[in-house]
C-alpha positions in Angstrom: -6.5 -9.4 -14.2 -5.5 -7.1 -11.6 -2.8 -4.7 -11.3 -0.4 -3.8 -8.3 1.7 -0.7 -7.3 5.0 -0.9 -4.9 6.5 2.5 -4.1 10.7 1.5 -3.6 13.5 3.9 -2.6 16.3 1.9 -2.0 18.5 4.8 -1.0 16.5 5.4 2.7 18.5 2.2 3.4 21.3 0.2 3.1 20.8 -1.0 -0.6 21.3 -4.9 0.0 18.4 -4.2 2.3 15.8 -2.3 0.1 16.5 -5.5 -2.6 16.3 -8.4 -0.4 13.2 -7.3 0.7 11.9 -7.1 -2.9 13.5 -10.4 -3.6 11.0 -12.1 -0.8 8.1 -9.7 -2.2 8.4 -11.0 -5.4 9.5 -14.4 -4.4 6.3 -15.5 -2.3 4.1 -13.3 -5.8 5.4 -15.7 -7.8 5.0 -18.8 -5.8 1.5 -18.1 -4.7 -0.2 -16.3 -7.7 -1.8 -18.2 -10.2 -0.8 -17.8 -13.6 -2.6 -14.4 -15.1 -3.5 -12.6 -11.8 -1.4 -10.0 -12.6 -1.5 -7.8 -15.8 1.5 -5.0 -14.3 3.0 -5.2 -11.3 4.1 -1.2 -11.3 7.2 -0.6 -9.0 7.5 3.0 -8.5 11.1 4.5 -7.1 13.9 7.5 -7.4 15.2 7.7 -11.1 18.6 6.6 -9.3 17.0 2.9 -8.1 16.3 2.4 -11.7 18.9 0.4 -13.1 19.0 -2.0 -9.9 15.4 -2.5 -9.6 15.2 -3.0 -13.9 17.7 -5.9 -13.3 15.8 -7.4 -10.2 12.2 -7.5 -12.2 13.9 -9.7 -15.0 13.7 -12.2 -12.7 10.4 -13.0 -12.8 9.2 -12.2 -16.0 5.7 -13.9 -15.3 4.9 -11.0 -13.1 5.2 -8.4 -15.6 6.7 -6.2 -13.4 7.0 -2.6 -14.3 9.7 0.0 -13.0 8.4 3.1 -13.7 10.8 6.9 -12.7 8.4 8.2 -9.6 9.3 11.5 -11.4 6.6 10.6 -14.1 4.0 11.1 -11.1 5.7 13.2 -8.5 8.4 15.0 -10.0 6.7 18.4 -9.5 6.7 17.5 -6.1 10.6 16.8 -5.8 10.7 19.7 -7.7 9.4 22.0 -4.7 12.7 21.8 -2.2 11.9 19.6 1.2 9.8 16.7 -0.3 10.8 13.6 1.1 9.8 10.6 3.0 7.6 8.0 3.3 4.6 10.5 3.3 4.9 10.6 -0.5 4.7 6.9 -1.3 1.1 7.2 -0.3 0.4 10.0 -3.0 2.1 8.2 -5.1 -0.7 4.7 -4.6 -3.3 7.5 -5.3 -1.2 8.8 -8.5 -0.8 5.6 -9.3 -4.5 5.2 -11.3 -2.4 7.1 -14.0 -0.9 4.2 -14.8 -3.1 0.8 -14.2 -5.2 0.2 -16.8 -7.4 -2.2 -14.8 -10.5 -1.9 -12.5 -8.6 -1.8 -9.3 -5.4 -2.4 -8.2 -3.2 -4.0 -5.3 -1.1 -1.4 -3.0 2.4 -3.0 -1.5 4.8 -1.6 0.6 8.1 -4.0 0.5 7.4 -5.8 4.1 4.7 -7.5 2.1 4.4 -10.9 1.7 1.8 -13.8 -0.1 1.5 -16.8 2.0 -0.8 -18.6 0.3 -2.5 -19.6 -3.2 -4.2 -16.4 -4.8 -5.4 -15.9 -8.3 -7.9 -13.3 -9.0 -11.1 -14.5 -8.3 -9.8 -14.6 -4.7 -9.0 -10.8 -4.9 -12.2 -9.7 -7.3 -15.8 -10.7 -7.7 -18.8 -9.9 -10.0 -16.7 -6.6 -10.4 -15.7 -5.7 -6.8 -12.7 -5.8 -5.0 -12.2 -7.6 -1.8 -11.8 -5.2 0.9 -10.0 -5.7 4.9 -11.9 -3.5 7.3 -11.1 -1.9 10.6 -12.2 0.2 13.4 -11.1 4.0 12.5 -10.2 4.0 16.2 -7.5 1.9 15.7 -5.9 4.7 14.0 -7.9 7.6 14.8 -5.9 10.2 13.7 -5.5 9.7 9.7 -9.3 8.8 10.4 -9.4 12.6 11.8 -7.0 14.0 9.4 -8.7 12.9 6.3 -12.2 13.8 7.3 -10.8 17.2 7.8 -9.3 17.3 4.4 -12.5 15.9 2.9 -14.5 18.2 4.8 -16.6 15.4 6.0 -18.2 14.4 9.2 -16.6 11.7 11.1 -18.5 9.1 12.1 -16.4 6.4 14.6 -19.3 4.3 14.9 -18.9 3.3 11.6 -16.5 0.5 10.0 -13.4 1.9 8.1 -10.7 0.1 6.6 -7.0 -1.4 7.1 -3.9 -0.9 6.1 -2.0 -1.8 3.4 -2.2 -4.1 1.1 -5.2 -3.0 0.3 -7.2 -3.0 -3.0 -8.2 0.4 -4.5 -10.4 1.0 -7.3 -9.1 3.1 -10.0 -12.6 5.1 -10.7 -13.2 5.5 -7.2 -9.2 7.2 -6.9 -10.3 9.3 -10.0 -13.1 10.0 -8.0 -11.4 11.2 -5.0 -9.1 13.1 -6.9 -11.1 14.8 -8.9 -13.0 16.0 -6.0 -9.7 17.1 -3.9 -8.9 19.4 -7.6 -12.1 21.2 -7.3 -11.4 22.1 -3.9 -7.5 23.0 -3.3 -5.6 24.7 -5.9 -3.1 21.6 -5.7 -4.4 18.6 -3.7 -0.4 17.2 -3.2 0.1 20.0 -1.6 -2.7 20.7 0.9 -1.9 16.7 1.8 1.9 17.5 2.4 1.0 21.1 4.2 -0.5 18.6 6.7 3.3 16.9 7.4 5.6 19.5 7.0 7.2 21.6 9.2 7.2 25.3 8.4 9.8 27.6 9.6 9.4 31.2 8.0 7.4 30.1 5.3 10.4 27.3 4.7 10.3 23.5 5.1 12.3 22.5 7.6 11.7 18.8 8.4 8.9 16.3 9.0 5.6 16.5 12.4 5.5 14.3 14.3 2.5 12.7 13.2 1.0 12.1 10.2 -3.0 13.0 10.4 -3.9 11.4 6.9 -3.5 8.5 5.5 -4.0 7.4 1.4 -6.7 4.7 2.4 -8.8 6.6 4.6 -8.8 9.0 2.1 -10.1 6.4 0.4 -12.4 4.9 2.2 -14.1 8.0 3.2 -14.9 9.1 0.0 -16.7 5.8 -0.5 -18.5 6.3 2.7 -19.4 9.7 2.1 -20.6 9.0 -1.4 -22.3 6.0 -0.7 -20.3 4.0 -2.6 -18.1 1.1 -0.7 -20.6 -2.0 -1.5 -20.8 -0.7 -5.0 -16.8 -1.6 -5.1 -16.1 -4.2 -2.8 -17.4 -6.9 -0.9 -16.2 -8.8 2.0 -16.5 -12.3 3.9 -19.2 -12.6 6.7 -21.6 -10.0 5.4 -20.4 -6.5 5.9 -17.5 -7.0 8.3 -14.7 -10.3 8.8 -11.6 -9.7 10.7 -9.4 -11.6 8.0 -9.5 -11.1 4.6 -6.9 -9.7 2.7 -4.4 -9.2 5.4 -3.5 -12.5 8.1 -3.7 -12.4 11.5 0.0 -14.1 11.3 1.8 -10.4 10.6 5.0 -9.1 13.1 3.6 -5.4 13.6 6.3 -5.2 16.8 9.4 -7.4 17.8 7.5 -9.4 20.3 5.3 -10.9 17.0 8.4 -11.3 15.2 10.3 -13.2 18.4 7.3 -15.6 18.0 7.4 -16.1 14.2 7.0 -19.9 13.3 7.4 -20.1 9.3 5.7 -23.3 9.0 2.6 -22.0 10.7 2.7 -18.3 8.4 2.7 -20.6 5.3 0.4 -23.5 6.2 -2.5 -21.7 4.4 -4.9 -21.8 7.3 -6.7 -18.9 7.7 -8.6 -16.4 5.0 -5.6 -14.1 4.6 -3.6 -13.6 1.4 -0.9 -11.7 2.9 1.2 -11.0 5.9 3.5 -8.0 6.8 6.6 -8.1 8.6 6.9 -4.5 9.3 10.3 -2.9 8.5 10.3 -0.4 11.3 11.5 -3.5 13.3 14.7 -3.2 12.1 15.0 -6.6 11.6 18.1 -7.4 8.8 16.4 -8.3 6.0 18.4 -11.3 5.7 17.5 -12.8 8.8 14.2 -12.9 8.0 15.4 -14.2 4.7 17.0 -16.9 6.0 14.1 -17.3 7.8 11.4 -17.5 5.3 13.5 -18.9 2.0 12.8 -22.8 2.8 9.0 -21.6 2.2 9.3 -19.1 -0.7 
């Protein structure tokens, strides 16, 4: 079995919103997930999202979802004034080893969706986790950013990996984490000194970019460790352009114009899952109404 983390605040967003796009999360899990590929499904949000998101998980009881207070793994952070933002749902897929009590584990953000049969020989094999690579120059900054915070030479000639979903090894995270202790006093806090605006020694709002990112974090510990085949494997040898995440995602509007349901669910292709990114701005229930004769 494998285990899976969502960070949820449904308070950055019209609330309808932030639990329709759950619903369709949860809806495609349960259609496309063989019996037992789960052990927890761990959804992570604001003490004040509890109750809604307690009620919402009943409904599919054979995912064993989870909702667990993000105060049990950030709290000290909330605790520190200006701490806010989407920044801190990537700490908390590092944090999140705390919790899963299996190999590795699955990281979602909400505008993720199955689309086709899964169980978990699909996602792990002779004990390593299936793994979507990337060119860091696709986002070459958190490539840049997390080097820096690694202190570790940058190498763009090299592959890197993609965004989430993304499977993460739980040894490897204690590994990472453990390494980011020795060095910085609090390792939460050098990542969020990277984001945060200082006025007078006082947070006062959000750069403009981000120079880190939880998965290259990641993925550059493996690499500088020698470690990434030792965890995961891939199709193709050491590189295939489609394996966790589909080519049939809606990164901008123009993908999303083009969207044809009956092609995103016809199980062609070696992709498990698809994003329709939320930044679009897209009501959630148009792409509900959209999707919901597949899911």
């Amino acid at each position: 079995m494998i285990s899976a983390v969502i960070p949820v605040k449904l308070r950055h967003c019209e609330k309808k919103e932030g639990i329709k796009q759950c619903e369709l999360l949860f809806r495609s899990l349960s259609k496309f997930c063989q019996e037992g590929t789960f052990k927890k499904i761990f959804v992570i949000c604001p003490s004040i999202d509890l109750l809604e998101l307690n009620v919402l998980s009943e409904r599919w009881p054979e995912l064993s979802i989870e909702v667990v207070d993000e105060n049990v793994l950030i709290g000290h952070l909330r605790m520190k004034g200006f701490v806010d933002g989407w920044v801190l749902q990537q700490i908390i897929k590092l944090k999140a080893h705390e919790l899963v009590e299996t190999d590795f584990y699955l990281t979602f953000d909400g505008d993720c969706l199955c689309i086709r049969n899964m169980g978990y020989e699909d996602l792990v094999n002779d004990n390593k986790a299936l793994i979507q690579l990337e060119d860091k120059k696709i986002h070459s900054q958190w490539w840049k950013g997390a080097a820096e915070v690694l202190d570790y030479p940058l190498d763009f000639n090299k592959i890197g990996m993609s965004v989430t979903p993304a499977i993460l090894s739980r040894d490897v995270v204690k590994g990472l984490i453990n390494e980011l202790s020795l060095k910085y006093a609090s390792w939460e806090s050098k990542l969020l000194s990277y984001c945060i605006k200082f006025v007078n020694g006082q947070p006062r709002g959000w750069l403009p970019h981000q120079i880190w990112s939880e998965y290259t974090l990641y993925f550059l510990y493996l690499e500088k460790h020698g470690l990434l085949w030792d965890y995961h494997f891939t199709f193709g040898g050491e590189y295939w352009e489609e394996t966790l995440i589909s080519k049939k995602c809606c990164w901008v509007i123009d993908e999303y114009d083009q969207l044809e349901p009956e092609i995103l669910f016809n199980g062609e292709g070696r992709g498990f899952f698809s994003v329709i990114q939320s930044n679009m701005n897209v009501p959630v229930a148009e792409i509900e109404a959209l999707l919901s004769p597949y899911i």
